[in-house]
Backbone as a printed PyTorch tensor [residue, N CA C, xyz], in Angstrom:
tensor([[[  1.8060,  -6.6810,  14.0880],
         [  0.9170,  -7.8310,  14.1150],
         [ -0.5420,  -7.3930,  14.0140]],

        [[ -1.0460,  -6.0150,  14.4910],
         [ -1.9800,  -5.8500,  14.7080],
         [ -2.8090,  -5.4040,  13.5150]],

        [[ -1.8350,  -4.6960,  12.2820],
         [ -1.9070,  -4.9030,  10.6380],
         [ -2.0820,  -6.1800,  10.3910]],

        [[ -2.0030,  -7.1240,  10.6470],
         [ -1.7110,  -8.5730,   9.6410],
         [ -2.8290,  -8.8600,  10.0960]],

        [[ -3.5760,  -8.3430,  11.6720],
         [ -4.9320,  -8.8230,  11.9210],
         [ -6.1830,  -8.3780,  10.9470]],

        [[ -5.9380,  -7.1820,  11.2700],
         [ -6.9040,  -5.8310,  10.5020],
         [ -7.0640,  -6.7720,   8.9800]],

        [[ -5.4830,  -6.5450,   7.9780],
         [ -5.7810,  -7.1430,   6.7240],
         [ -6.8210,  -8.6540,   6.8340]],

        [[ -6.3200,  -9.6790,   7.7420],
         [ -6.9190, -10.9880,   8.0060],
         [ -8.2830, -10.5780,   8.0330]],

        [[ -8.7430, -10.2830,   8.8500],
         [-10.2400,  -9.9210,   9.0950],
         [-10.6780,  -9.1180,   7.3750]],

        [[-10.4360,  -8.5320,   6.8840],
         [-11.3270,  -7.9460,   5.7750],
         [-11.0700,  -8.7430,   4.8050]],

        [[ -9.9960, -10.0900,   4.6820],
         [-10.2570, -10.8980,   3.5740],
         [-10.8430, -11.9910,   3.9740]],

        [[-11.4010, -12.2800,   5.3820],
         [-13.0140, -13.0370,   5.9700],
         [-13.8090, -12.3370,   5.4380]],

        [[-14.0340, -11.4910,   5.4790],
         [-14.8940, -10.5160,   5.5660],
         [-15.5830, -10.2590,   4.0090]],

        [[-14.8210,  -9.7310,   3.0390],
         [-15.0300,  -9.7080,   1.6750],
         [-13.8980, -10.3100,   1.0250]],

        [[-14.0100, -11.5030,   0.2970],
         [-13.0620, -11.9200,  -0.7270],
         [-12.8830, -11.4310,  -1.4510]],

        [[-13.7890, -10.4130,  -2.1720],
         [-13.8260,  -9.9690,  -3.4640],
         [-13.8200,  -9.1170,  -3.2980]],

        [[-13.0740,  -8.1670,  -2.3570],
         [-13.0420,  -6.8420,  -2.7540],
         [-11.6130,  -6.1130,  -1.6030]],

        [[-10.0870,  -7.1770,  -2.2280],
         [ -8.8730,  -7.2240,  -1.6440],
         [ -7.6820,  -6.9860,  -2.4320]],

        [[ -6.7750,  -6.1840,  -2.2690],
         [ -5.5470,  -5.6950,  -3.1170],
         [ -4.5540,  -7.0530,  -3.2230]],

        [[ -4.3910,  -6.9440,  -4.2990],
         [ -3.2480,  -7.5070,  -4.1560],
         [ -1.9620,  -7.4750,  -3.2010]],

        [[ -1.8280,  -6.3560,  -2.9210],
         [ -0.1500,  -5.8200,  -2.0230],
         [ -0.6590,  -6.6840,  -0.8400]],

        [[ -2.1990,  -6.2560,  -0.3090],
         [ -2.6870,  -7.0430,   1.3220],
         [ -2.5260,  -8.2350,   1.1360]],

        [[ -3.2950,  -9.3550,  -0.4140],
         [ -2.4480, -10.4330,   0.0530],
         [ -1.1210, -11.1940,  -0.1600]],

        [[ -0.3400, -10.3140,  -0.7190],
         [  0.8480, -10.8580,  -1.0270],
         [  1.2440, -10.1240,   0.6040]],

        [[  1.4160,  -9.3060,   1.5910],
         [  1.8060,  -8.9100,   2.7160],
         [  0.8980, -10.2660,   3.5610]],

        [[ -0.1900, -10.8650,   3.8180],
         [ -0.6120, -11.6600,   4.3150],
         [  0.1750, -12.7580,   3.9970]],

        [[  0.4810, -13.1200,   2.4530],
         [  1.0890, -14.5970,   2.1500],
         [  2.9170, -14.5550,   2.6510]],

        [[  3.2860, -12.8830,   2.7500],
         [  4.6970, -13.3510,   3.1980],
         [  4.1730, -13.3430,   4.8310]],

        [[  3.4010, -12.9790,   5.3010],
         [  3.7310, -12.8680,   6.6050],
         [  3.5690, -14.2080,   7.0370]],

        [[  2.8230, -15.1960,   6.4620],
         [  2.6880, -16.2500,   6.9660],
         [  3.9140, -17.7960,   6.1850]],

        [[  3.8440, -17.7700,   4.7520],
         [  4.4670, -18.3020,   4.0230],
         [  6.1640, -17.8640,   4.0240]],

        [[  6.6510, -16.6240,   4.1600],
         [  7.5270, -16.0950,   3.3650],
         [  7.7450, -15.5660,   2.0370]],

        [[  8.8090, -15.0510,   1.7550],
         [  9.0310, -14.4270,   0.8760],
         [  8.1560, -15.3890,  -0.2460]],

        [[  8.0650, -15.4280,  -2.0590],
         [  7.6670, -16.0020,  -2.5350],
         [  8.8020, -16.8650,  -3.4330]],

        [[  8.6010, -18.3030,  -3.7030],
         [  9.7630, -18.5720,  -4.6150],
         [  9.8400, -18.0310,  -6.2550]],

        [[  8.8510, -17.9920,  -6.7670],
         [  8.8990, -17.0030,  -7.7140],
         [  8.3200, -16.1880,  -7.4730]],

        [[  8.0970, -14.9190,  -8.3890],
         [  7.6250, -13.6910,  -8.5970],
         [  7.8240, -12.9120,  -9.7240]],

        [[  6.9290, -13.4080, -10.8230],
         [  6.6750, -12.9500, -12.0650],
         [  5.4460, -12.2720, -11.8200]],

        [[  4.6310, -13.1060, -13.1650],
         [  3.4500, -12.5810, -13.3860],
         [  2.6670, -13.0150, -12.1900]],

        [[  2.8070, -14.3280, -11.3750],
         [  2.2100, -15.0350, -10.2860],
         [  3.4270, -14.9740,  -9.4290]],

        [[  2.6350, -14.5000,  -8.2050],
         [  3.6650, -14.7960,  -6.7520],
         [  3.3970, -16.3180,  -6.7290]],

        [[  4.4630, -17.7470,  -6.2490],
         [  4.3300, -18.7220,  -5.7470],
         [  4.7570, -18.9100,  -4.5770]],

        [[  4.3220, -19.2010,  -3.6070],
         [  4.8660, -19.9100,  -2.2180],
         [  5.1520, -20.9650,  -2.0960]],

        [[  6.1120, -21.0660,  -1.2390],
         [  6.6030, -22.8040,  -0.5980],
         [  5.8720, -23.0190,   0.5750]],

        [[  5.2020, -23.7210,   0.1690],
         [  4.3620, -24.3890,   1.5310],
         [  5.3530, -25.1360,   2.0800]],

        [[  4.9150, -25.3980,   3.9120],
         [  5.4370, -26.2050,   4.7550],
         [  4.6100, -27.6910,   4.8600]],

        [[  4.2260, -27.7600,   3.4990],
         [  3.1660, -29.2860,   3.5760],
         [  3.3320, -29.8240,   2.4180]],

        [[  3.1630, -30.8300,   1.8080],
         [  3.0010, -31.2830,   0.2180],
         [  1.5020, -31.1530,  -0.2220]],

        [[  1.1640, -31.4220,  -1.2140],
         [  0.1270, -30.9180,  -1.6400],
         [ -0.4650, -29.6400,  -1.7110]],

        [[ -2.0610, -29.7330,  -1.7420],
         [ -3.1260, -28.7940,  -1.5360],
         [ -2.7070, -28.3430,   0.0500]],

        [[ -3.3410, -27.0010,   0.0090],
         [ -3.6030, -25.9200,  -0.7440],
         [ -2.2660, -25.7510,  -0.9710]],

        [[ -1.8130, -25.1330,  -2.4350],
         [ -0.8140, -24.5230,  -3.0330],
         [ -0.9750, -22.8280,  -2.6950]],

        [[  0.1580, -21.8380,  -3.0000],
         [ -0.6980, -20.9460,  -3.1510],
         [  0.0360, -20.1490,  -4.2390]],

        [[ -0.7170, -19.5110,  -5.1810],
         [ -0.3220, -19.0890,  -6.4350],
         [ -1.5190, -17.7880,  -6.2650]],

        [[ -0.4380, -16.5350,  -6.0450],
         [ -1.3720, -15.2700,  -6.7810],
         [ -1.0150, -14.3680,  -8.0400]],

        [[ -2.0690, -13.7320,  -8.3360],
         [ -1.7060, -12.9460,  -9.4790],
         [ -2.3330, -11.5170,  -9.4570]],

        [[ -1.7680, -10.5050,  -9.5480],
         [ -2.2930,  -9.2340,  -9.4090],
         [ -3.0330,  -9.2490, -10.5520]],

        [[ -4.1210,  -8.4420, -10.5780],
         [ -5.0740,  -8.6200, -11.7530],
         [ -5.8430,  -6.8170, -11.4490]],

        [[ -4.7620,  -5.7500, -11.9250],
         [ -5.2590,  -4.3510, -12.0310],
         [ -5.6470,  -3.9270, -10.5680]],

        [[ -4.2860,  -4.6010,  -9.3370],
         [ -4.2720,  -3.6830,  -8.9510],
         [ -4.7730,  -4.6550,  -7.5560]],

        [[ -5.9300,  -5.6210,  -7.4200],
         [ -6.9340,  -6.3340,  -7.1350],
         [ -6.2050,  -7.9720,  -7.2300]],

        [[ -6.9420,  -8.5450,  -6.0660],
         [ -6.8120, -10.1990,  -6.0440],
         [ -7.7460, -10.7940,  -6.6190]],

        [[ -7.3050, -11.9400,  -7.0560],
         [ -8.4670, -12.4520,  -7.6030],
         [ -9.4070, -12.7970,  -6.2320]],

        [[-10.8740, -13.8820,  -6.4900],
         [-11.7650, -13.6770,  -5.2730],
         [-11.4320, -15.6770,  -4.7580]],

        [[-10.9630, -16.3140,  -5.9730],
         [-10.6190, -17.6220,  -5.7130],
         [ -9.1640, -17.7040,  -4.9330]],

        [[ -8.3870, -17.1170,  -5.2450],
         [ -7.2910, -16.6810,  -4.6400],
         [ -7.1050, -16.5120,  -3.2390]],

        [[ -7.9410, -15.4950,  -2.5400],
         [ -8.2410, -15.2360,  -1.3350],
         [ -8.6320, -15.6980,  -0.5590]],

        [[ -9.6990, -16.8410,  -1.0690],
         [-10.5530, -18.3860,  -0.2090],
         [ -9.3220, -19.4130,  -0.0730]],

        [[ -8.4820, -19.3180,  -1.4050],
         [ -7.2610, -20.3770,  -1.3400],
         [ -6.0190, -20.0270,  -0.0730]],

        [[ -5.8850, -18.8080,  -0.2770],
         [ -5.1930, -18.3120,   0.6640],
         [ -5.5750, -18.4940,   2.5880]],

        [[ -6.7360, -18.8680,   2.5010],
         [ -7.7170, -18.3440,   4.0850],
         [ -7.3690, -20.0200,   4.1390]],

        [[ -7.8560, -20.5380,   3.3630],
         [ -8.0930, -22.4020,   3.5500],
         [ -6.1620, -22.4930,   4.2220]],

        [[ -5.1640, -22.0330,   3.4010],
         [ -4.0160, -22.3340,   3.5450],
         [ -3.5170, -21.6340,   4.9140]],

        [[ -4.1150, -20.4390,   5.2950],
         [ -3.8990, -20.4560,   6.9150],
         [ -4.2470, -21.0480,   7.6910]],

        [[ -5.3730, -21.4160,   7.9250],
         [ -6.7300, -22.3590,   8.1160],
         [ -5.4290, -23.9410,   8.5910]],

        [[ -4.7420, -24.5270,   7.5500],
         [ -4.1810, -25.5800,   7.7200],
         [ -2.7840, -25.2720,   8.2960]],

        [[ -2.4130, -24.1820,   7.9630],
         [ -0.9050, -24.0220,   8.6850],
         [ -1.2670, -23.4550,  10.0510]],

        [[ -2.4300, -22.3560,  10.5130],
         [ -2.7890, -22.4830,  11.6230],
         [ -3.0570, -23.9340,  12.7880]],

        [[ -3.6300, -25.1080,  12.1640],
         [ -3.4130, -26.0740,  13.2910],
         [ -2.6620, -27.0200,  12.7640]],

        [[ -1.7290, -26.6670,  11.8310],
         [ -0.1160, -28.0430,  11.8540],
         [  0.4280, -27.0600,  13.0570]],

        [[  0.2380, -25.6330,  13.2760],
         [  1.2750, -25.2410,  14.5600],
         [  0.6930, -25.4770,  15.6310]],

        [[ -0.5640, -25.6090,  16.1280],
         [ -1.2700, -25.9130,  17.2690],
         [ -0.6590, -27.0890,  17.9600]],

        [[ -0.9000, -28.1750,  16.4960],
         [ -0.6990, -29.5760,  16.7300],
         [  0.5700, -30.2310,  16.8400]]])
């Protein structure tokens, strides 16, 4: 857990400058596995709508929109569990 913190904190921290592997390990740790996994990882959200989350390795690197999408989508699954 104390990895999933470390990664959490440096994609607050810098969006733009995050591996792909950290957030696909962030998106299963929170989402699960992905339902696809091609060229884009997709997740099944536990909500309808926004935020979706769709990544794509891009050389190695996340994209920097990706990573804000990803934070917003903990952000909301953090207080549907509060609540």
């Amino acid at each position: 857990m104390a990895q999933i913190e470390k990664i959490l904190d440096k994609l607050k921290s810098n969006a733009t400058n995050v591996s792909f592997a950290e957030l696909a390990k962030i998106c299963g740790h929170y989402f699960g596995e992905p339902r696809i996994q091609v060229s884009h990882y997709v997740y099944k959200m536990p909500w309808a709508g926004d935020p979706r989350i769709n990544i794509q390795d891009k050389n190695g690197k996340a994209k920097a929109y990706q990573v804000k999408q990803v934070l917003n989508a903990i952000e909301k699954f953090e207080k549907k569990e509060d609540g």
